[in-house]
Z-matrix of the N, CA and C atoms (Angstrom, degrees):
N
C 1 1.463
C 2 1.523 1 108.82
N 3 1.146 2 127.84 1 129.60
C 4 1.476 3 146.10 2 171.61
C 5 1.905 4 105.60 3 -28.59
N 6 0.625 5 116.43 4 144.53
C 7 1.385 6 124.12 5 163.98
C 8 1.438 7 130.05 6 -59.47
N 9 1.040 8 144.84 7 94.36
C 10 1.740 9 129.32 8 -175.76
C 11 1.652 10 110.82 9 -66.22
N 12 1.310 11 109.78 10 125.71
C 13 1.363 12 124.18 11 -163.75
C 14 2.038 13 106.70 12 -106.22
N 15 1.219 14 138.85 13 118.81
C 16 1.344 15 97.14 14 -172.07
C 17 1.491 16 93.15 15 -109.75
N 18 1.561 17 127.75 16 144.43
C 19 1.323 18 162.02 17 -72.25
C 20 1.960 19 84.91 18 -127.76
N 21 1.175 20 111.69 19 124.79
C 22 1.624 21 101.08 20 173.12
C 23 1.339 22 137.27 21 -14.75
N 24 1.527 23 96.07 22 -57.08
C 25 1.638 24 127.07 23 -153.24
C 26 1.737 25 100.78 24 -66.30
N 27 1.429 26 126.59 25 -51.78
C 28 0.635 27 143.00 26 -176.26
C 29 2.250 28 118.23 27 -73.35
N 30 1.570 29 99.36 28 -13.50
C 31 1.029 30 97.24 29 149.79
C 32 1.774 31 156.21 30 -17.76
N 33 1.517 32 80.75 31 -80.52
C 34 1.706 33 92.26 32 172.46
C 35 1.620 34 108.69 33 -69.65
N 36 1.573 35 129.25 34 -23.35
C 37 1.747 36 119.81 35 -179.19
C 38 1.404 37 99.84 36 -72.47
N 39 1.125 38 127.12 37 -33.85
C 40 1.596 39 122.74 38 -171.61
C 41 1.521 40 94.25 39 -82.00
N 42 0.992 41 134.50 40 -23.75
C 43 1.775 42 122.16 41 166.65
C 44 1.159 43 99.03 42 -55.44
N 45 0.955 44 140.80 43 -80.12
C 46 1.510 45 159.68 44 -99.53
C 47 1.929 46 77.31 45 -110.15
N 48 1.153 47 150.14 46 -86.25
C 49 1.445 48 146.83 47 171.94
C 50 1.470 49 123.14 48 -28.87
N 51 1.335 50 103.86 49 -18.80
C 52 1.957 51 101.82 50 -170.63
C 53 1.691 52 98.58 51 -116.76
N 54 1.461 53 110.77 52 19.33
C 55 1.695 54 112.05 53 -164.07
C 56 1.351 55 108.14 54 -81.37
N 57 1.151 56 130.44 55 107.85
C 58 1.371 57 126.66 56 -178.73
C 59 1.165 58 134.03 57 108.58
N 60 1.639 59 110.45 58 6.52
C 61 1.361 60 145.65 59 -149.07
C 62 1.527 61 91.87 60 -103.71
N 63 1.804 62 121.16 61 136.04
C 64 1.375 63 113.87 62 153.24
C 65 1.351 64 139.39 63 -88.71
N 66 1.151 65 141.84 64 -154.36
C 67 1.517 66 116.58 65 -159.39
C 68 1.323 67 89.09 66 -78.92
N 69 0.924 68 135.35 67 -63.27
C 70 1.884 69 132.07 68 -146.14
C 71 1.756 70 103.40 69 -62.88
N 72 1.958 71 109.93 70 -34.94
C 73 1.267 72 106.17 71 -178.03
C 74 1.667 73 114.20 72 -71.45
N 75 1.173 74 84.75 73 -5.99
C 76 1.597 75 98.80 74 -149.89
C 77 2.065 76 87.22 75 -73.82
N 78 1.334 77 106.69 76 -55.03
C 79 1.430 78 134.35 77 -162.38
C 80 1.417 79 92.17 78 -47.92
N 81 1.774 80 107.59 79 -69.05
C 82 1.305 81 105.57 80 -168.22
C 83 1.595 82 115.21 81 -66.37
N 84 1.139 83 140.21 82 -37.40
C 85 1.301 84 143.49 83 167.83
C 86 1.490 85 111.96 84 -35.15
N 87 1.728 86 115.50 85 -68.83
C 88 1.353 87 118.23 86 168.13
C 89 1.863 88 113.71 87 -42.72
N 90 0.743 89 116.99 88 -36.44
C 91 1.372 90 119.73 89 -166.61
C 92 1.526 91 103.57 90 -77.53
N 93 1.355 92 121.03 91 -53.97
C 94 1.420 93 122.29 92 -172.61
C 95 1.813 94 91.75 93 -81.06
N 96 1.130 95 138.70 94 -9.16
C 97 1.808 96 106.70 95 166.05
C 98 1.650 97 89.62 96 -99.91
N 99 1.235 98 138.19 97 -22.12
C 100 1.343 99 116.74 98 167.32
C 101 1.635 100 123.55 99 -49.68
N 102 1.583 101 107.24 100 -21.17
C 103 1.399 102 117.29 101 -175.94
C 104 1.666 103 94.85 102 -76.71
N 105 1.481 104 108.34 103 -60.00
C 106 1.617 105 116.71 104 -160.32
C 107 1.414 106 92.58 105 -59.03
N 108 1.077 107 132.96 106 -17.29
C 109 1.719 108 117.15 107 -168.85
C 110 1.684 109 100.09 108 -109.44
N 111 1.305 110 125.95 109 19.18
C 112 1.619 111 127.22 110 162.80
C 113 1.575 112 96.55 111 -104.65
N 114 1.233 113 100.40 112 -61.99
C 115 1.630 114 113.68 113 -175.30
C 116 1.618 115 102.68 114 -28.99
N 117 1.474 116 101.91 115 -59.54
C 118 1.502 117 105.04 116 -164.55
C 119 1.440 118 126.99 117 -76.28
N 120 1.754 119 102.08 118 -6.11
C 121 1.669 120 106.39 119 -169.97
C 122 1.512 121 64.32 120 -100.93
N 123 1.139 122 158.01 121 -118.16
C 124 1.771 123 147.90 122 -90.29
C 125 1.421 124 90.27 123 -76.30
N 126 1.216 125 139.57 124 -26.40
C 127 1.693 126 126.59 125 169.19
C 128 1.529 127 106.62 126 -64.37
N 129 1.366 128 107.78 127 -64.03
C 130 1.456 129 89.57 128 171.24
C 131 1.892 130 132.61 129 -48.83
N 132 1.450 131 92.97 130 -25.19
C 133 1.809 132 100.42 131 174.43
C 134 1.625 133 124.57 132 -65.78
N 135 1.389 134 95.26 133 -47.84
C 136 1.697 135 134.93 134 160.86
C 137 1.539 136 119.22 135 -35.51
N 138 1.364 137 108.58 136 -75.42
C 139 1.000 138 127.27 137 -127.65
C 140 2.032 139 124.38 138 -133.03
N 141 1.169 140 109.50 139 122.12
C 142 1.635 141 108.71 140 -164.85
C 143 1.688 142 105.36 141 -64.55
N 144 1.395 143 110.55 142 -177.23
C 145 1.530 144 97.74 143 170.29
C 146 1.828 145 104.45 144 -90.71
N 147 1.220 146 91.36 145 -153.54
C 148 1.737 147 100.75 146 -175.65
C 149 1.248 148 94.77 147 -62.21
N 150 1.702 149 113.33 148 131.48
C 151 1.307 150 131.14 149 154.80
C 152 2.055 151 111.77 150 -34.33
N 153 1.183 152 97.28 151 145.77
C 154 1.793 153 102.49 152 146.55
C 155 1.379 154 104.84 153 -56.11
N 156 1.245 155 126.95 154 164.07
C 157 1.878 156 134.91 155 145.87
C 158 1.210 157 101.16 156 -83.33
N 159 1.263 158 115.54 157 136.29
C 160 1.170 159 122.96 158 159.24
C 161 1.805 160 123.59 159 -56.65
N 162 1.184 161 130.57 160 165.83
C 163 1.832 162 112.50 161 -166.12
C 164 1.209 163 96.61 162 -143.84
N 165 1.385 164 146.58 163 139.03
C 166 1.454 165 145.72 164 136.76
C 167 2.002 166 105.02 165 -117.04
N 168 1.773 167 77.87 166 159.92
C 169 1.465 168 95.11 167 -166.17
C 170 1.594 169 115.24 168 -80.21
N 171 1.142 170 99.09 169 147.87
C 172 2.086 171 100.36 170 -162.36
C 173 1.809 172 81.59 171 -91.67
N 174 1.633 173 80.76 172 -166.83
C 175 1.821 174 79.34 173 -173.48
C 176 1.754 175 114.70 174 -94.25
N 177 1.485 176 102.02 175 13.68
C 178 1.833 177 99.35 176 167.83
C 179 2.225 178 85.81 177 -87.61
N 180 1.107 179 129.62 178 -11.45
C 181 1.405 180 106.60 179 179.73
C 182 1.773 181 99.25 180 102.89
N 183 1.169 182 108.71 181 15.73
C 184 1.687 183 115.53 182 -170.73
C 185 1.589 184 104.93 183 -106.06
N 186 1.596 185 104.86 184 146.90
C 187 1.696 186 89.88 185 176.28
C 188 1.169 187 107.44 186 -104.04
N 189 1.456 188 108.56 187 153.50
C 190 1.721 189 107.65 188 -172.52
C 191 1.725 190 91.46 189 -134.20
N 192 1.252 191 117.86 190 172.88
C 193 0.998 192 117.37 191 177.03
C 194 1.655 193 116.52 192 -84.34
N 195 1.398 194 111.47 193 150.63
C 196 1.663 195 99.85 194 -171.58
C 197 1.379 196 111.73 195 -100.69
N 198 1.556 197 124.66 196 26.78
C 199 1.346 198 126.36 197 174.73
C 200 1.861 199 89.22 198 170.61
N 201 1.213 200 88.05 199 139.09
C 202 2.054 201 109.27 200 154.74
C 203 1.486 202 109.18 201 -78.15
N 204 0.796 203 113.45 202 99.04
C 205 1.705 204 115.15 203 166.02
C 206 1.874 205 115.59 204 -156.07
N 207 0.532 206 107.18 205 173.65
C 208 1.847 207 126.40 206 174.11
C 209 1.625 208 122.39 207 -136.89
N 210 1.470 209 103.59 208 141.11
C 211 1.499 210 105.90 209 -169.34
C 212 1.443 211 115.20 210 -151.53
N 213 0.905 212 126.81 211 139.91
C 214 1.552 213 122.13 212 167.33
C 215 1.512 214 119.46 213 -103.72
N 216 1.016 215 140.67 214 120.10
C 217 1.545 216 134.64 215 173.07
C 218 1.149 217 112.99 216 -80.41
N 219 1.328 218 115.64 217 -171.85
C 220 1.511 219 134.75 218 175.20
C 221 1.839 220 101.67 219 -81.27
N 222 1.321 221 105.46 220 154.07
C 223 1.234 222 127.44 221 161.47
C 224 1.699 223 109.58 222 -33.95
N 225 0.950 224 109.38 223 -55.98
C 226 1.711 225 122.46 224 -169.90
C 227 1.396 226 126.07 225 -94.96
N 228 1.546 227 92.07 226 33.56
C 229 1.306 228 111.12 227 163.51
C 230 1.188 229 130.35 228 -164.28
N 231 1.203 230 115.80 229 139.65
C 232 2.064 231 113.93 230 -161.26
C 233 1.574 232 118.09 231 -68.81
N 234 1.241 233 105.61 232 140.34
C 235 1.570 234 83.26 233 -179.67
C 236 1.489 235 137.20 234 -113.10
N 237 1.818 236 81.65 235 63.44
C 238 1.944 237 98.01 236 -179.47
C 239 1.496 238 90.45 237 -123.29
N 240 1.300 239 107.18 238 152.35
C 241 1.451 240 106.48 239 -179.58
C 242 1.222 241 114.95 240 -101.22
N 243 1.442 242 121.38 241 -165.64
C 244 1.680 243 104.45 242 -169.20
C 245 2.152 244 92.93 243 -86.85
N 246 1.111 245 95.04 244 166.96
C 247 1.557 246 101.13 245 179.08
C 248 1.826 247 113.60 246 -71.59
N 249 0.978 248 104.07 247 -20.39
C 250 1.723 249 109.43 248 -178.67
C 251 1.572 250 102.06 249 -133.77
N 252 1.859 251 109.19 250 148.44
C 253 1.553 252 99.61 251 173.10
C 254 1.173 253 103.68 252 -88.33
N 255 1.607 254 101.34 253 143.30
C 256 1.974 255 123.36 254 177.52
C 257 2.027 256 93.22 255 -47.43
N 258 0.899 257 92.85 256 117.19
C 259 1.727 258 100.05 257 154.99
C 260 1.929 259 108.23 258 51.67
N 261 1.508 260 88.55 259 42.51
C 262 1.676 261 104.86 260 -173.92
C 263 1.410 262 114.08 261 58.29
N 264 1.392 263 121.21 262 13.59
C 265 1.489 264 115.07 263 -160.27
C 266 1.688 265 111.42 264 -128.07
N 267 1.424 266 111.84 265 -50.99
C 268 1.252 267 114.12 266 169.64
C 269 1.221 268 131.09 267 -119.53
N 270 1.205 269 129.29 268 136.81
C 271 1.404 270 142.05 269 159.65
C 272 1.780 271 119.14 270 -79.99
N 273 1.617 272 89.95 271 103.73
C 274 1.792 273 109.94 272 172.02
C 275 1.107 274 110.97 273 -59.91
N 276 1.352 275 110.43 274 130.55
C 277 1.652 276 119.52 275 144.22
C 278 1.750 277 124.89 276 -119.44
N 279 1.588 278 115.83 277 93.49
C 280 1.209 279 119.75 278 -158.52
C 281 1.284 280 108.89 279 -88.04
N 282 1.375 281 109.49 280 -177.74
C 283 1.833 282 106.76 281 164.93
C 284 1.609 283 104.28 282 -79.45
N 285 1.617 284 97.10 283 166.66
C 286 1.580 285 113.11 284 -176.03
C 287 1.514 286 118.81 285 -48.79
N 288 1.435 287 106.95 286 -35.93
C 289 1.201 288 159.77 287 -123.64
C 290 1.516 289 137.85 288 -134.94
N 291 1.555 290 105.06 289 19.47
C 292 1.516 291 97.15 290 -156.06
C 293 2.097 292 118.25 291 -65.62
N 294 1.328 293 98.73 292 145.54
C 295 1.275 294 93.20 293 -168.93
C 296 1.653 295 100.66 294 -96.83
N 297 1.382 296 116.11 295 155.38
C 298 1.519 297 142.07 296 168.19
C 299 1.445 298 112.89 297 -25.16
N 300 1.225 299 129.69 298 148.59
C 301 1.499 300 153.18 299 147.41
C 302 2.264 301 79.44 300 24.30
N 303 0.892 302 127.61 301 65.68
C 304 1.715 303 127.55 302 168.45
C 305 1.066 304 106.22 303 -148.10
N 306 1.206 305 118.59 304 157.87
C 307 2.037 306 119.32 305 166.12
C 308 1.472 307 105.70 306 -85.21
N 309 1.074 308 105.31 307 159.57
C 310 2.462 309 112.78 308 -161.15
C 311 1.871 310 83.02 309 -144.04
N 312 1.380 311 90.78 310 170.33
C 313 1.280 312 113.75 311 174.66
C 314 1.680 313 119.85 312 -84.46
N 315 0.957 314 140.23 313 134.07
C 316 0.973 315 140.33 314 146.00
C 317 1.607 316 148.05 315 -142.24
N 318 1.548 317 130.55 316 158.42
C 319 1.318 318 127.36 317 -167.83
C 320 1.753 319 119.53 318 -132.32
N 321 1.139 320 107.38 319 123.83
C 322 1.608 321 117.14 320 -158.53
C 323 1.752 322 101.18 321 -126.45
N 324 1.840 323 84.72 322 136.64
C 325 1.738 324 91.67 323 -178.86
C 326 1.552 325 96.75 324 -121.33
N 327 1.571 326 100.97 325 159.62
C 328 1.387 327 108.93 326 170.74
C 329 1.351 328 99.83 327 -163.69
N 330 1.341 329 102.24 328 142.98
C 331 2.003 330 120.80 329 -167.99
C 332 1.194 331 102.13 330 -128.38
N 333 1.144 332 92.48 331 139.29
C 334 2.270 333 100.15 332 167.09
C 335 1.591 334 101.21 333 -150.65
N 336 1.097 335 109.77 334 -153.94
C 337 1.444 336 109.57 335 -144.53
C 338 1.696 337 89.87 336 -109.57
N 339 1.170 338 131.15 337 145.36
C 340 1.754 339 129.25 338 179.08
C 341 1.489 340 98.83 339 -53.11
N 342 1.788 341 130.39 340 -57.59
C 343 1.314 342 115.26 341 173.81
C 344 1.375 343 133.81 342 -59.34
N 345 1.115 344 114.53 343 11.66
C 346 1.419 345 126.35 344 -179.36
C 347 1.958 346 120.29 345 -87.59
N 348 1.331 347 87.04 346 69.77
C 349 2.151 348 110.73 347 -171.79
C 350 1.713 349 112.47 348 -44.29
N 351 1.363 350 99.69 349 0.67
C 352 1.435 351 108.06 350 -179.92
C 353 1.125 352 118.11 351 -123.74
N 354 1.419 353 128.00 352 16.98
C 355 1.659 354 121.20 353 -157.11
C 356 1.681 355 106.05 354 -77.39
N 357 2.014 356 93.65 355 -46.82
C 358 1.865 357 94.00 356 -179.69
C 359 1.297 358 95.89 357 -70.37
N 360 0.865 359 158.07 358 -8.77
C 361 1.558 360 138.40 359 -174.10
C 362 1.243 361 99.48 360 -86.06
N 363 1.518 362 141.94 361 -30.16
C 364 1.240 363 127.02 362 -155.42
C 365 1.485 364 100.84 363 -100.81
N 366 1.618 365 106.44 364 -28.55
C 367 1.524 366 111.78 365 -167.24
C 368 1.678 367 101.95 366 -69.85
N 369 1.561 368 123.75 367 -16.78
C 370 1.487 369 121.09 368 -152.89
C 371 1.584 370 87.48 369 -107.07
N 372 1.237 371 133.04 370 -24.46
C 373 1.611 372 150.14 371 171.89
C 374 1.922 373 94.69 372 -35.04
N 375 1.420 374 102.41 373 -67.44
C 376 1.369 375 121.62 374 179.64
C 377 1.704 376 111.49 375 -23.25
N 378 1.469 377 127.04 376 -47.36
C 379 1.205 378 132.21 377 -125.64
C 380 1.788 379 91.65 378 -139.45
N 381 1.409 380 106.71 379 128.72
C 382 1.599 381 99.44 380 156.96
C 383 1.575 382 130.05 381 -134.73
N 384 0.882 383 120.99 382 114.30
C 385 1.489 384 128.65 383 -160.55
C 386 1.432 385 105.26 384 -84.30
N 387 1.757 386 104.71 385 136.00
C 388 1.245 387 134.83 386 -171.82
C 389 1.757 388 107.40 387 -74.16
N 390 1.243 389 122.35 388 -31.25
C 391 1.355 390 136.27 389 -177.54
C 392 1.577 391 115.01 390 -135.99
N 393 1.126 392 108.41 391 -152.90
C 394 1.716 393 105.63 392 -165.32
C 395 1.117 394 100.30 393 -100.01
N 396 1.005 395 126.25 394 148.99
C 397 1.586 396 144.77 395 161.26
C 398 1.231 397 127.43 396 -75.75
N 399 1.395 398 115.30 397 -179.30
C 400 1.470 399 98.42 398 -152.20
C 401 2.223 400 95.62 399 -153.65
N 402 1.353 401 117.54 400 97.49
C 403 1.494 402 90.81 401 -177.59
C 404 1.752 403 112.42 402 -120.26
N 405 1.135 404 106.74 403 170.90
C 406 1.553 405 108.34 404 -161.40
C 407 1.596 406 101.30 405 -164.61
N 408 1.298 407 128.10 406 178.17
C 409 0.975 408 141.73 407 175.85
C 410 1.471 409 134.25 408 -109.91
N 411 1.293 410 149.21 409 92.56
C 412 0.908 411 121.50 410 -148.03
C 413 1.936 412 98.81 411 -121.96
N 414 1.276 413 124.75 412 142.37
C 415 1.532 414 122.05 413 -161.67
C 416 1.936 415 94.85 414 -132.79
N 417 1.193 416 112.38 415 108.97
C 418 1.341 417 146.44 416 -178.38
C 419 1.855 418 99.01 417 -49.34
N 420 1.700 419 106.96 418 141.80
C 421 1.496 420 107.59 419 162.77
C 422 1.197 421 102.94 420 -48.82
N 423 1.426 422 156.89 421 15.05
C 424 1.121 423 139.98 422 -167.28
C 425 1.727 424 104.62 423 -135.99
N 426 1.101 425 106.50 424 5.20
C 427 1.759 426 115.77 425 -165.50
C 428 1.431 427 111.43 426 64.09
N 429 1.284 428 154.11 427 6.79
C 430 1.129 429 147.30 428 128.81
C 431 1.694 430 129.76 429 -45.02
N 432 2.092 431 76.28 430 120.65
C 433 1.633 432 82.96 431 -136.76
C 434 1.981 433 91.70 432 -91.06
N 435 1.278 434 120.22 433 154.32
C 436 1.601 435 113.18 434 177.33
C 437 1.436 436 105.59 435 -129.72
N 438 1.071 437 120.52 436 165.16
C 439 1.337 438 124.89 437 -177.70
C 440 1.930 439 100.90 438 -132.70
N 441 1.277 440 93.91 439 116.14
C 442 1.505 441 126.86 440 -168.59
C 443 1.435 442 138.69 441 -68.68
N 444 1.690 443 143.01 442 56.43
C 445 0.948 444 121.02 443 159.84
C 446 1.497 445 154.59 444 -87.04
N 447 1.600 446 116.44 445 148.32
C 448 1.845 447 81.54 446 177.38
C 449 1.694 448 74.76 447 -162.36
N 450 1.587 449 80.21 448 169.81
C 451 1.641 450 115.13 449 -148.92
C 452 1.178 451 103.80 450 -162.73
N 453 1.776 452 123.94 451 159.65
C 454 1.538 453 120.05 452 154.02
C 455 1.679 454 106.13 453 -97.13
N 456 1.231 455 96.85 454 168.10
C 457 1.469 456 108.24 455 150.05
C 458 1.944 457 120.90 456 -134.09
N 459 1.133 458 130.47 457 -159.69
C 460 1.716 459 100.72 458 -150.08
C 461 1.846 460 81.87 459 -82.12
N 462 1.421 461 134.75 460 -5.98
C 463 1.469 462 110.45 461 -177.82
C 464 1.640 463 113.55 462 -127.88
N 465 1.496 464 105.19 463 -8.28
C 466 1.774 465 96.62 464 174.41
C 467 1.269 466 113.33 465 -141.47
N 468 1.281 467 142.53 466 165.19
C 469 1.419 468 148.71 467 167.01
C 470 1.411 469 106.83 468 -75.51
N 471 0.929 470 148.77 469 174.41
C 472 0.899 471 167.30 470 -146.08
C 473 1.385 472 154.86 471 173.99
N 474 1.565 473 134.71 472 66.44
C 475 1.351 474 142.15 473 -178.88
C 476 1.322 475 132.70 474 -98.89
N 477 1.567 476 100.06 475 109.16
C 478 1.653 477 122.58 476 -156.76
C 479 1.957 478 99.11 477 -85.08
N 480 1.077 479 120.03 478 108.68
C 481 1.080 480 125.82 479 175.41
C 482 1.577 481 138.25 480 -90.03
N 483 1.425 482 126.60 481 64.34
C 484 1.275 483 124.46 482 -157.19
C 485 1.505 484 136.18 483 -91.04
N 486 1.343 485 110.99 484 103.28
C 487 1.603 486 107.73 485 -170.82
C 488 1.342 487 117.55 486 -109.60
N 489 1.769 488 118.01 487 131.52
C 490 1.442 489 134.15 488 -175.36
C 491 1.567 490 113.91 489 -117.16
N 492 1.653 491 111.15 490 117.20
C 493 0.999 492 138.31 491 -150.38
C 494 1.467 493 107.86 492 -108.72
N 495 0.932 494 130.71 493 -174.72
C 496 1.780 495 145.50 494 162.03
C 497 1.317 496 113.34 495 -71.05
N 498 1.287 497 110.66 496 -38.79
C 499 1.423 498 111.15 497 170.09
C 500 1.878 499 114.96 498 -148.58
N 501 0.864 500 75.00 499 24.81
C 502 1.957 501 85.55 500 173.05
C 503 1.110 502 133.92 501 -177.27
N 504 1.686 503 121.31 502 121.88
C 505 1.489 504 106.98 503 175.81
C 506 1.793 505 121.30 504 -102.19
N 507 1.050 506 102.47 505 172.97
C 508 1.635 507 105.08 506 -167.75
C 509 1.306 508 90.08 507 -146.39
N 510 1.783 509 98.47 508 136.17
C 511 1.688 510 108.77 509 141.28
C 512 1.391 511 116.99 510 -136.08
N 513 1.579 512 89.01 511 149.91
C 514 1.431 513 98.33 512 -179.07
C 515 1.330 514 104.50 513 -126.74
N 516 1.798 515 103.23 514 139.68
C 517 1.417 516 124.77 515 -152.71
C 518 1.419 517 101.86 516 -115.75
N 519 1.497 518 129.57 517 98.12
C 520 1.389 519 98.30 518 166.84
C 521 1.979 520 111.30 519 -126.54
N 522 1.123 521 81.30 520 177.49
C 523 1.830 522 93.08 521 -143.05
C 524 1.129 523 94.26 522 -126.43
N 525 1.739 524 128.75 523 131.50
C 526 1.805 525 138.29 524 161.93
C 527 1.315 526 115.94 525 -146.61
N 528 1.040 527 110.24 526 138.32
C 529 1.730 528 117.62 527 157.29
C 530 1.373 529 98.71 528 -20.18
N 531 1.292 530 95.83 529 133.37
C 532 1.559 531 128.65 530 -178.35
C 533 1.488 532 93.14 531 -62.90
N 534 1.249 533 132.95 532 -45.76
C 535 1.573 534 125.16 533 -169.41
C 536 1.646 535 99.51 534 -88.05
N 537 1.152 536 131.70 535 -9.25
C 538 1.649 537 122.54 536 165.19
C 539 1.816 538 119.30 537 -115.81
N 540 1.623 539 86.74 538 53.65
C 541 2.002 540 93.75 539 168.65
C 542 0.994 541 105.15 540 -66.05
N 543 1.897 542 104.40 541 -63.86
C 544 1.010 543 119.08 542 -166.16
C 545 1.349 544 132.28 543 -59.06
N 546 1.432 545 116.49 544 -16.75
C 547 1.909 546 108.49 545 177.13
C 548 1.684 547 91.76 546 -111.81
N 549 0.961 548 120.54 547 25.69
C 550 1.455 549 115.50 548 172.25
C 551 1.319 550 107.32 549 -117.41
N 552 1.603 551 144.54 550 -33.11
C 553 1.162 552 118.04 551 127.56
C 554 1.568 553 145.38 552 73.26
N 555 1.616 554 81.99 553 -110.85
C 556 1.313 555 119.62 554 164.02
C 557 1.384 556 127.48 555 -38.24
N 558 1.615 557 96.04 556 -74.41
C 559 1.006 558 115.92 557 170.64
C 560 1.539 559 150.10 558 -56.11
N 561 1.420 560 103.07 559 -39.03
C 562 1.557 561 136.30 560 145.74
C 563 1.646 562 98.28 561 -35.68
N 564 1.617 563 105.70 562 -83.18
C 565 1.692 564 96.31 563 -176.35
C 566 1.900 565 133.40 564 -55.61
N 567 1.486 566 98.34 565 -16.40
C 568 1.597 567 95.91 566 148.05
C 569 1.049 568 129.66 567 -85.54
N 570 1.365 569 125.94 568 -17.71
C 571 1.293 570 124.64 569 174.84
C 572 1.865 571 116.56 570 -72.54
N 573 1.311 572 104.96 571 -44.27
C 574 1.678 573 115.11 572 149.53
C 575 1.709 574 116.45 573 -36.71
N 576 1.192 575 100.18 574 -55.03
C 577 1.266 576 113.82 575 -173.46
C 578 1.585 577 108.94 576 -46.57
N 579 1.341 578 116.52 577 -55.04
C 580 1.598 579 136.00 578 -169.47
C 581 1.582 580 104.88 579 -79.19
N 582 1.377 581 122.39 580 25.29
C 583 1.401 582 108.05 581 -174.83
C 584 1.326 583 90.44 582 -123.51
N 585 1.533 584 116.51 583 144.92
C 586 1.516 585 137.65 584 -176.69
C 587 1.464 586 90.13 585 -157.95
N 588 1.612 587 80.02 586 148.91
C 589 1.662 588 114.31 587 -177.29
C 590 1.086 589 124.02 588 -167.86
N 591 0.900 590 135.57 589 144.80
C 592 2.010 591 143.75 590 169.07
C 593 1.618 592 92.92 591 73.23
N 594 1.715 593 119.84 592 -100.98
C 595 1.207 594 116.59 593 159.09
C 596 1.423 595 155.19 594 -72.01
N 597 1.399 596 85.66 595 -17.42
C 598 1.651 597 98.28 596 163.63
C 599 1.083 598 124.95 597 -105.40
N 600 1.422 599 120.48 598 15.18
C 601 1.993 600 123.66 599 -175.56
C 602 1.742 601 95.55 600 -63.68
N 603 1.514 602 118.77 601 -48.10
C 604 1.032 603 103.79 602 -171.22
C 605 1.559 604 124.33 603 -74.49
N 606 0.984 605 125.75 604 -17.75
C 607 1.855 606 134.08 605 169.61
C 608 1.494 607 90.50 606 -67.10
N 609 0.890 608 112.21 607 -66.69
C 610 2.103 609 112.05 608 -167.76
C 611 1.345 610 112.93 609 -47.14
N 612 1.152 611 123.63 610 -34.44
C 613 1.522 612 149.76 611 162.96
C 614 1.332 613 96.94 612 -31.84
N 615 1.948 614 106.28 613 -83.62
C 616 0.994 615 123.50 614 -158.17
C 617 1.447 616 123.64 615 -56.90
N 618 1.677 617 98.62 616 -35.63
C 619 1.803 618 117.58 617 -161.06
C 620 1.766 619 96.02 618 -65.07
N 621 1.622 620 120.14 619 -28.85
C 622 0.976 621 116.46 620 -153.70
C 623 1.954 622 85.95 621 -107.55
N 624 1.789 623 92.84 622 131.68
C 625 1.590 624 102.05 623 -176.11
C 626 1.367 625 108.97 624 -147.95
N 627 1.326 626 119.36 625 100.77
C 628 1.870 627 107.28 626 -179.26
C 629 1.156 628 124.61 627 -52.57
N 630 1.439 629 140.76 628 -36.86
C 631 1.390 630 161.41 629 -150.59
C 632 1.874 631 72.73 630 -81.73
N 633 0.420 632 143.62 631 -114.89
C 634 1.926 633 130.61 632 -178.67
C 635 1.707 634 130.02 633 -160.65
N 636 0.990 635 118.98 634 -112.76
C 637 1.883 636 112.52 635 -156.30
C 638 1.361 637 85.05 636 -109.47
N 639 1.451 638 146.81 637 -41.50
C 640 1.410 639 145.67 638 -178.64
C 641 1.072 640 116.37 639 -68.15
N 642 1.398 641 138.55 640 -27.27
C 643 1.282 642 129.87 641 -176.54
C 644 1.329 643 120.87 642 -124.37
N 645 1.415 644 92.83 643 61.94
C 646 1.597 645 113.92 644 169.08
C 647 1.813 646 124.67 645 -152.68
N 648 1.035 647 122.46 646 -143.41
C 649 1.273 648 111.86 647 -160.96
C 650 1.560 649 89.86 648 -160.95
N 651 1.632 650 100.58 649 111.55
C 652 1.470 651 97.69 650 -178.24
C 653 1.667 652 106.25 651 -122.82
N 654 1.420 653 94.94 652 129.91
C 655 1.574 654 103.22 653 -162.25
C 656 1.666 655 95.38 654 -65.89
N 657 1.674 656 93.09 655 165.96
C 658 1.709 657 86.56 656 162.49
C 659 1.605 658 115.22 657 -132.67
């Protein structure tokens, strides 16, 4: 296997962080910003910045946002959502770009209230799968925990992502060409990764920093 090299630029900040360090501190230090500086180039490869919030109008006719949270999507998809939810239920996030008579990528949110005993039932109503399904659990660098389905249907894959909160649940839906599950993936689970809310909005906040891989806080 190739060697991992870490990147010039980033040189002189890892001086300046490991200064004074003895060998063993020294080891582990290098190692954990060698992590933050992989982490942060395949998110950046991956992955859009923080979504828009989606907004609906209160009853003065004003838009407010319909949940506090933060998110990153996939590459192959914009990150404004549609202006109204599809069928009162979801908020689209398409490509820039959609192409002709083909199947495209896409990622869909929908929120209801934590007492709301019907939310996965209504959100899975949406969707009907051609073969068997498949569910699992999946629990975020951030301990945000989701509960996992996915399935095809005859044109996209499909992984229904559902999280129940203290005071809010969320799912997130994302959708690919049946022939790109598999390298999408990836990406999906960083995009999980980058979502904070209720107690973790503010860590997710933080973890995510443009100025680059050093000046942030990468969970483990």
């Amino acid at each position: 296997m190739p060697a991992r090299h870490t990147p010039p630029r980033y040189l002189p900040l890892i001086g300046l962080l490991l200064a004074g360090c003895g060998a063993a501190d020294y080891e582990a230090r290098m190692k954990d910003t060698q992590q933050r500086i992989r982490l942060y180039e395949e998110e950046s490869k991956l992955l859009t910045v923080p979504v828009n919030v989606p907004t609906a109008k209160n009853e003065s006719g004003q838009p407010v946002p319909v949940a506090s949270f933060t998110l990153r999507l996939p590459q192959t998809v914009s990150t404004t959502p549609s202006p109204e939810a599809r069928g009162g239920m979801y908020y689209d996030y398409m490509p820039a770009t959609i192409p002709p008579m083909t199947a495209y990528p896409w990622v869909s949110l929908a929120f209801a209230k934590a007492d709301d005993a019907k939310f996965a039932e209504t959100v899975m109503k949406w969707f009907t799968a051609t073969g068997p399904a498949s569910t699992s659990q999946y629990t975020t660098r951030l301990k945000v925990p989701f509960s996992r389905t996915t399935f095809e249907n005859d044109t996209h894959w499909h992984s229904i992502n559902l999280y129940k909160g203290t005071s809010q649940q969320v799912a997130i839906v994302y959708a690919v060409p049946k022939a790109q599950a598999q390298q999408a993936a990836r990406a999906i689970d960083l995009s999980l990764d980058s979502f904070g809310i209720e107690s973790s909005l503010a860590a997710a906040q933080k973890a995510y920093q443009p100025k680059g891989p050093l000046d942030r806080d990468v969970p483990r």
